[in-house]
Structures are given as C-alpha cells and as structure tokens.
C-alpha positions as CSV (number, residue, x, y, z in Angstrom):
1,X,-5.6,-10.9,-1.1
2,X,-3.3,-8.0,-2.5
3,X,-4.0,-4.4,-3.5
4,X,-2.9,-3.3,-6.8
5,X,-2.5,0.9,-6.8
6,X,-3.5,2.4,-10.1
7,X,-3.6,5.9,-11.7
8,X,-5.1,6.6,-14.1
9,X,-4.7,10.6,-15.5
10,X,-3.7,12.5,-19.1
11,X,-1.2,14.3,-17.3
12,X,1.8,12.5,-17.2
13,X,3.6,15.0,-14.5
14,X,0.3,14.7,-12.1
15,X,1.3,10.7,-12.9
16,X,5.0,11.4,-12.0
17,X,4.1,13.0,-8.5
18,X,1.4,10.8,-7.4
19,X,3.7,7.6,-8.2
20,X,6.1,9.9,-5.5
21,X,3.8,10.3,-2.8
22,X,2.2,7.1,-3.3
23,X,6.0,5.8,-2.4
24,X,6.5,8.0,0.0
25,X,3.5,7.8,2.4
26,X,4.1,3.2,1.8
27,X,0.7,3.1,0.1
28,X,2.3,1.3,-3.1
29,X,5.8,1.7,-4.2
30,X,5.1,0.5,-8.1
31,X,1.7,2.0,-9.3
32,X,0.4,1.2,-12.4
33,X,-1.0,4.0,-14.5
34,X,-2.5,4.6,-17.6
35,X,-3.3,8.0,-19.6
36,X,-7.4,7.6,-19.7
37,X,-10.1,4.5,-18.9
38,X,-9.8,2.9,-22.1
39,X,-6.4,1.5,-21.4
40,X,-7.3,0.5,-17.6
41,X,-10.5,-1.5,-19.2
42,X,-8.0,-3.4,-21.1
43,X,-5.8,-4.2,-18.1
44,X,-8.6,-5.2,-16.0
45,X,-10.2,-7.5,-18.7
46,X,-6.8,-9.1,-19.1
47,X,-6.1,-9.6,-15.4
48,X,-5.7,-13.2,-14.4
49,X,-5.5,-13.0,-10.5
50,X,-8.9,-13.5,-9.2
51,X,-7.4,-12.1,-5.7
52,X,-6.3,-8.9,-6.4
53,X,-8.4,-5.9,-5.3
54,X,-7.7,-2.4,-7.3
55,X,-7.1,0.9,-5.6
56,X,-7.9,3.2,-8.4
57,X,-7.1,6.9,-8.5
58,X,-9.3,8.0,-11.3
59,X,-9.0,11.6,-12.8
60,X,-12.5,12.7,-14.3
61,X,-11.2,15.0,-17.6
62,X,-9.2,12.3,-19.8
63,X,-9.5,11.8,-23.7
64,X,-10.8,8.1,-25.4
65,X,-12.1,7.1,-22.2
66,X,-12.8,10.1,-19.5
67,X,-13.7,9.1,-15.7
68,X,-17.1,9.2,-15.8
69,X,-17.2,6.5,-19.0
70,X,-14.9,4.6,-17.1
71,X,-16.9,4.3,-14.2
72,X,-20.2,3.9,-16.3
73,X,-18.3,0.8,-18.3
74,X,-17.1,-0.9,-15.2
75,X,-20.8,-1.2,-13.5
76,X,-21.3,-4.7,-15.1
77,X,-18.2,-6.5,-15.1
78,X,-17.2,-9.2,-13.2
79,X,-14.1,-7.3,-11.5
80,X,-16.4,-4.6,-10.4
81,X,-16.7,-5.7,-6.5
82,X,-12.9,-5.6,-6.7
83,X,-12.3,-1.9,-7.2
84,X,-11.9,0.6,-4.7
85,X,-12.1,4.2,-6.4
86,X,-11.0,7.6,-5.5
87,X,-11.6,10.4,-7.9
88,X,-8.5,12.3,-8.0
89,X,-9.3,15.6,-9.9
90,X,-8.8,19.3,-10.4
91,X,-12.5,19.4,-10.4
92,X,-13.8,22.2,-7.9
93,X,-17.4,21.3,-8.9
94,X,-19.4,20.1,-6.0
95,X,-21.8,18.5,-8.6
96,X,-18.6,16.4,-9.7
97,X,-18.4,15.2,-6.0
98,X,-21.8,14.5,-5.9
99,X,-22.2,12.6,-9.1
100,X,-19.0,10.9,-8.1
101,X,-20.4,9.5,-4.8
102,X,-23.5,8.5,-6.7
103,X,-21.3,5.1,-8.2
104,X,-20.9,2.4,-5.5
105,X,-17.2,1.8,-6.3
106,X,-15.9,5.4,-6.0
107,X,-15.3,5.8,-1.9
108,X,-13.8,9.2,-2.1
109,X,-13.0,12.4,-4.1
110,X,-9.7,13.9,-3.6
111,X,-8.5,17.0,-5.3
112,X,-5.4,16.6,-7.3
113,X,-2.6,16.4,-6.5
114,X,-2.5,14.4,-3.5
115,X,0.3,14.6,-1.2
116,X,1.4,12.3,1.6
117,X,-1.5,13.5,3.4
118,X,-4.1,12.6,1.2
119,X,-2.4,9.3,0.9
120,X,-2.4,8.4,4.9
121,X,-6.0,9.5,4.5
122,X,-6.6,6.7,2.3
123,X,-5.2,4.7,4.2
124,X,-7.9,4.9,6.9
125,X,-10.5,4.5,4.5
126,X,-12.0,1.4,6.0
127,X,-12.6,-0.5,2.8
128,X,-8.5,0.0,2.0
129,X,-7.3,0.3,5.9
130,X,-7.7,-3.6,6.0
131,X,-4.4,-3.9,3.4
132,X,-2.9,-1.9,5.8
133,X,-3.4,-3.6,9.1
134,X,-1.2,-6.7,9.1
C-alpha cells in the first residue's frame, strides 16, 4: 500500500512552498497538486491503483471547486475510505475547524503554510504514521 501526497490550493506560491517542506521534512518528495477540487475529482475518478491511499492537503477558499464541495462530492465515491485529509488554510475561523472535523475523511486542520513542523506533525497522525513506520 503506498501514499500518494496531494495539494490541492489556488495559490500557486502556497503550492511551491508546501511541495518544499513536504521534501524537506521526507513526507513525499513529488506531490501532486492541483489549483481547486474539480481537477483532484478528475484525478481520483481516473486513478487505476486500487492500493494507493491519498494524503490530501486541501485548502478551503478555491474557485470551480472550493474545499468544502470537494469534501461534500467525495462522501459517496468508492475511493472515499482511501483519503486521508488535512485542511490546510488561512482560515482563522474556528467554525471552519469545526465544520472541517465534522467530515470523516478530514483528520486535521492546519493553518497555511505548513513548515517542516507541521509536516513531522503529520507524520504522527496515526492514520498516516503507519506509511511511515517501515
């Protein structure tokens, strides 16, 4: 079973410097990332390992396809036991945090951007520490 990183933010500089510390801190060294949730429904529909489990780091504020529609369109697919998502976002709100906590596939809620220490953080979160245990 592998672990596929993915980003998924309209900022393509927030995109740049979480692909860095995503590097850096050996959580992935080749992220994927796309610019809103449309595009990352796409990729996931086409996705032909059956294995793969999806770390997701899913801004909320994104046009076509924000966060929240993303997480809304995901509830009924059959990849949905495979993803693993943190809500990465300059959100402030604790009503964001607490709505995000509210789906069963988001397991944290980061503010962005992350550095390496948000990233070894995520690392001990138990559902993605087992990719890192070998």
């Amino acid at each position: 079973m592998s672990l596929e990183v993915i980003i998924v933010d309209d900022d393509k500089i927030i995109i740049y410097l979480h692909k860095i510390m995503l590097a850096k801190s050996g959580l992935s060294a080749n992220p994927l990332a796309y610019l809103n949730g449309k595009e990352l429904i796409y990729h996931l529909n086409h996705e032909t390992m059956t294995d793969k489990r999806y770390l997701i780091l899913l801004d909320i504020n994104m046009p076509e396809m924000n966060g929240w529609e993303f997480l809304d369109a995901i509830i009924n697919k059959p990849f949905t036991d495979h993803i693993f998502v943190i809500m990465v976002t300059s959100s402030i709100d604790s009503i964001d945090k607490e709505k995000a906590l509210t789906y069963r596939n988001v397991i944290e809620f980061f503010e962005k951007p992350i550095d390496i220490e948000s990233c070894n953080r995520m690392k001990m979160i138990p559902a993605i520490a087992r990719f890192f245990n070998d």
